[in-house]
N, C-alpha and C positions, 0 to 999 in steps of 0.2 A: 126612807132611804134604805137601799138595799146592798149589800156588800156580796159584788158578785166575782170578785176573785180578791188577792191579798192586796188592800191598797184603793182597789176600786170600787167605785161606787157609781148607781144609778141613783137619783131621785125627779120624778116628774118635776118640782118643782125649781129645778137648779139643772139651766142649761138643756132644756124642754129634755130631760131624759135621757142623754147622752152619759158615756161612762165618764167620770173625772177620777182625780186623785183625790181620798177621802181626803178629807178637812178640809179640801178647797175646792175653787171652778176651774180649776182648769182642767180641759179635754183631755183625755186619750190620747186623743187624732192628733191636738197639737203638739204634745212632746213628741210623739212620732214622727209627725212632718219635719219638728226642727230638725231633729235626729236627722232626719231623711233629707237634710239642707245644708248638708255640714258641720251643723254644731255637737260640740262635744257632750257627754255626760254631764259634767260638770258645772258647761254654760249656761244648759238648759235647768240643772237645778237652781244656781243663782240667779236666772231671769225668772225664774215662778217662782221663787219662794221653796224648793223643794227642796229632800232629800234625796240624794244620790240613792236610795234604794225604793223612790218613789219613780225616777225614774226607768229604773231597772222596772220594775214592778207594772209600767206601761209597756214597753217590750213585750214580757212576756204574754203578757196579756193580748197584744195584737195577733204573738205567734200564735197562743194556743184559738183565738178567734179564725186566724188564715189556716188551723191544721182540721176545721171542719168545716173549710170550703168545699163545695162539690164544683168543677168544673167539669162541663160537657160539650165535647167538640162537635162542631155544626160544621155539613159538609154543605 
């Protein structure tokens, strides 16, 4: 298991290697989707078992992942 920001974890063997929240399976992607579906901070910690600064802790994690996008316009 690898801790590659505060909170987050990779390990090949938990959720073929996607980022989770340390100590658990849950995804990244999925606090963020909830996020991004309406539900509040809050929600999303009581439906996963989480802390309110685990989910903060996904957030940032996505931004600092989307701040070294490169997009390149195709004409």
């Amino acid at each position: 298991m690898e801790e590659i920001a505060p909170r987050i974890v990779v390990d090949p063997d938990v959720r073929f290697g996607k980022p989770v929240i340390r100590g658990t399976r849950v995804p990244v992607q999925l606090v963020i989707a909830k996020l991004a579906g309406g539900m509040g901070t809050a929600e999303v910690a009581e439906e996963y078992g989480l802390e309110r600064d685990d989910v903060l802790a996904a957030l940032a994690y996505a931004a600092q992942a989307l701040s070294n996008e490169e997009i390149r316009a195709v004409s």
